[in-house]
C-alpha positions as CSV (number, residue, x, y, z in Angstrom):
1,X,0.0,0.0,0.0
2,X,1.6,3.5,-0.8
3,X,0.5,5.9,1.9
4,X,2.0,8.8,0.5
5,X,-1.1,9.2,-1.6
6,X,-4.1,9.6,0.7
7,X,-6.6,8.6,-2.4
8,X,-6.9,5.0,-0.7
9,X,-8.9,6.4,2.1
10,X,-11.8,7.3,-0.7
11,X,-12.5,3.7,-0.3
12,X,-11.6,3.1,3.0
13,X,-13.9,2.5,6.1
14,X,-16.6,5.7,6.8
15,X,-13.8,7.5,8.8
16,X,-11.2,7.1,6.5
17,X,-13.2,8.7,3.9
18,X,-14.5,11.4,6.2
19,X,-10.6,12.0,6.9
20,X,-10.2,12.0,3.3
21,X,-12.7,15.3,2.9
22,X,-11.3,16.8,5.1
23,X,-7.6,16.9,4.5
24,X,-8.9,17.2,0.8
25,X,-11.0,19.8,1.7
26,X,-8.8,21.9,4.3
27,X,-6.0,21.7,1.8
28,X,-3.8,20.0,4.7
29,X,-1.6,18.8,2.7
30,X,-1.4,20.2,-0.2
31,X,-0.3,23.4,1.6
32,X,2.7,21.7,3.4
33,X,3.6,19.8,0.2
34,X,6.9,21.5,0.5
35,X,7.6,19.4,3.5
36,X,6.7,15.5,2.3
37,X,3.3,15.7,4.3
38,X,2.0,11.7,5.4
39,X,-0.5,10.9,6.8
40,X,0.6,8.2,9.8
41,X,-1.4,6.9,12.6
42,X,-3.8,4.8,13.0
43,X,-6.6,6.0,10.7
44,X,-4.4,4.9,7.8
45,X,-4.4,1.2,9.1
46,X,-7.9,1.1,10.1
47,X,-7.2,1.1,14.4
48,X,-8.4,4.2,15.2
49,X,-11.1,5.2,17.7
50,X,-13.3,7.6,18.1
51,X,-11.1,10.2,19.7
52,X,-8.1,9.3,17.4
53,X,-6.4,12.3,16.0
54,X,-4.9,13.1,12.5
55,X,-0.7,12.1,12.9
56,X,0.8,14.5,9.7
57,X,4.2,13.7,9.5
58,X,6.6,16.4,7.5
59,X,10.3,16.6,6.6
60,X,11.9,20.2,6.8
61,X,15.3,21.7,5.5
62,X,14.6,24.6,7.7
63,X,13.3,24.8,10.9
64,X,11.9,28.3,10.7
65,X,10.7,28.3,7.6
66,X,8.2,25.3,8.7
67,X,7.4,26.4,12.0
68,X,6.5,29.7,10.1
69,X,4.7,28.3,7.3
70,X,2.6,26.5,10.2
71,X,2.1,29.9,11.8
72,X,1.4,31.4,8.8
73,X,-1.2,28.7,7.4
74,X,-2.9,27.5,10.7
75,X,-2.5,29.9,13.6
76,X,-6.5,30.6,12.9
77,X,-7.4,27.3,13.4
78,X,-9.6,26.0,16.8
79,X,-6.9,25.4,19.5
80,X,-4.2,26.0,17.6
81,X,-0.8,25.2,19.3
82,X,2.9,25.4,18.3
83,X,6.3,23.9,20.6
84,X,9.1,22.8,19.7
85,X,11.0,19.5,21.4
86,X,14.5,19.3,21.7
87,X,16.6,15.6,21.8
88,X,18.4,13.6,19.3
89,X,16.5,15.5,16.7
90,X,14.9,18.9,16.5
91,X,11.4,18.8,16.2
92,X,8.1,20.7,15.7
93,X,4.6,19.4,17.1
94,X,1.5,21.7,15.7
95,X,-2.0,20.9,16.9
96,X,-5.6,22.4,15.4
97,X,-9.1,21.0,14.8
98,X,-10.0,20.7,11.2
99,X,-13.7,20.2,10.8
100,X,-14.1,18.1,14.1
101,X,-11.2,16.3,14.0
102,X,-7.4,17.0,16.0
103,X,-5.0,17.3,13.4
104,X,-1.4,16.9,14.9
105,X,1.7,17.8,12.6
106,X,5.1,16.5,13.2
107,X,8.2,17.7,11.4
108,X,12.0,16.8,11.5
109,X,14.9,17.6,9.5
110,X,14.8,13.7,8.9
111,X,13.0,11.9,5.5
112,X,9.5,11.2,6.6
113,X,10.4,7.3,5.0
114,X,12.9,7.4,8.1
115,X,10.8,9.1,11.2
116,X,9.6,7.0,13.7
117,X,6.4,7.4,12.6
118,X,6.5,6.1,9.6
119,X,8.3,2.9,10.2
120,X,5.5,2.2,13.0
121,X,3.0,2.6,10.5
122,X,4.7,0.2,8.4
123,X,5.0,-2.6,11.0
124,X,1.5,-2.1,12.3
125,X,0.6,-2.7,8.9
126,X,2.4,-5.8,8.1
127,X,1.4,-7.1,11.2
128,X,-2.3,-6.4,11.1
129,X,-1.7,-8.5,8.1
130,X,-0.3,-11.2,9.3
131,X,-2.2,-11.8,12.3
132,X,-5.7,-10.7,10.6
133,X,-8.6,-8.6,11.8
134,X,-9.2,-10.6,15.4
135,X,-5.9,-9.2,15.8
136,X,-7.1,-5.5,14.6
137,X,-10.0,-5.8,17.0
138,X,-8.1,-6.8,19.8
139,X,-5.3,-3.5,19.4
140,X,-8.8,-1.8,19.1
141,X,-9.9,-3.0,22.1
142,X,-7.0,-2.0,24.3
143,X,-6.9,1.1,22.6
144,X,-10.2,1.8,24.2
145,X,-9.2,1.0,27.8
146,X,-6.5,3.4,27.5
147,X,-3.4,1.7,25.6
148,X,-1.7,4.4,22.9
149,X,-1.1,2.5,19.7
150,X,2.7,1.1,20.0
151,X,1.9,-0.1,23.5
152,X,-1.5,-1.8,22.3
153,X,0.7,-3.6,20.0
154,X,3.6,-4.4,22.1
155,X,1.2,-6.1,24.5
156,X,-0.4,-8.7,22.2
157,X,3.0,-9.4,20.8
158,X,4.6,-9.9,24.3
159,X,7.3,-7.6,23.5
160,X,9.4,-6.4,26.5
161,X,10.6,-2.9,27.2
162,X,10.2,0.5,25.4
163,X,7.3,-0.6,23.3
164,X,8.3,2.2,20.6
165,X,11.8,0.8,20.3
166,X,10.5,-2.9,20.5
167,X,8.0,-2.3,17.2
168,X,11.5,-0.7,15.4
169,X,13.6,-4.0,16.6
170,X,10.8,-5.7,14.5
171,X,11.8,-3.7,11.2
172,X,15.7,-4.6,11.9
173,X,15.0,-8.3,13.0
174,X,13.1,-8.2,9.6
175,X,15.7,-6.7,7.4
176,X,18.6,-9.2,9.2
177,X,16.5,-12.4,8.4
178,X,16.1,-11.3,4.9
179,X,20.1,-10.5,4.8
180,X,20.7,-13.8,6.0
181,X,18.4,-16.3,4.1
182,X,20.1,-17.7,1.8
183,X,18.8,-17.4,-1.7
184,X,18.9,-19.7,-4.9
């Protein structure tokens, strides 16, 4: 599945297309198509709940020239909200509501193919995939008593520690059975 093009949500479940108008809409991400805007989460993978908020992940070359073009484009917006977090890389969290729905953007000076973010996604997907939708209903489930997303997911897989660094272990376990199968 290619989720840099959101047009598979057109056919998605009801919330995926109501997500669909209203990025499509708002012009979400057409205006921060500068910055590699994807859409990440859990409404992409079909695990969202009710109160589950739009994850827009973005790449920037300059710090200020995102965190202004976020002023500049959504400062307006319901509940808007701007902060920067500093750690291994520099990064900028914006939050607004967008036609009834929270609409969180995250950017780095890192490819979005290479945040965090994106990788989860990825995993989540190939496992919902794998294990099939009793699966799905079951990271739903703890999702409604409370579990964020990585956790939900670390739990049913019995994965120990950081669940967020546990789900990325997966990818690299992954990518060093593939390197070491031998092929014919």
């Amino acid at each position: 599945m290619q989720f840099h093009d959101i047009s598979y949500l057109k056919n998605g479940t009801r919330r995926q297309q109501e997500v669909y108008t209203v990025l499509h809409q708002n012009k979400i991400l057409e205006t921060l198509q500068a910055f590699n805007p994807v859409l990440v989460g859990t409404i992409p993978i079909n695990v969202d709940i009710e109160n589950s908020d739009l994850d827009i992940i973005c790449c920037f070359e300059d710090k200020n020239l995102f965190r202004d073009t976020i002023l500049n484009l959504f400062k307006t917006s319901q509940d808007f909200s701007i902060r920067e977090r500093e750690g291994e890389e520099e990064t900028i969290i914006a939050g607004f509501y967008a036609d009834g729905f929270m609409v969180e953007l995250f950017g780095q000076h890192i490819p979005c193919w290479q945040q965090s973010g994106y990788r989860h996604l990825l995993i989540e997907h190939r496992l919902l995939n794998k294990y099939g939708n009793t699966f799905r209903e079951k990271v739903i489930a703890l999702k409604n008593q409370g579990y964020k997303t990585e956790p939900a997911f670390a739990k049913l897989l019995g994965l120990q520690g950081d669940p967020y660094q546990a789900l990325l272990q997966l990818e690299v376990d992954a990518e060093e059975q593939l390197n070491n199968t031998n092929a014919y």
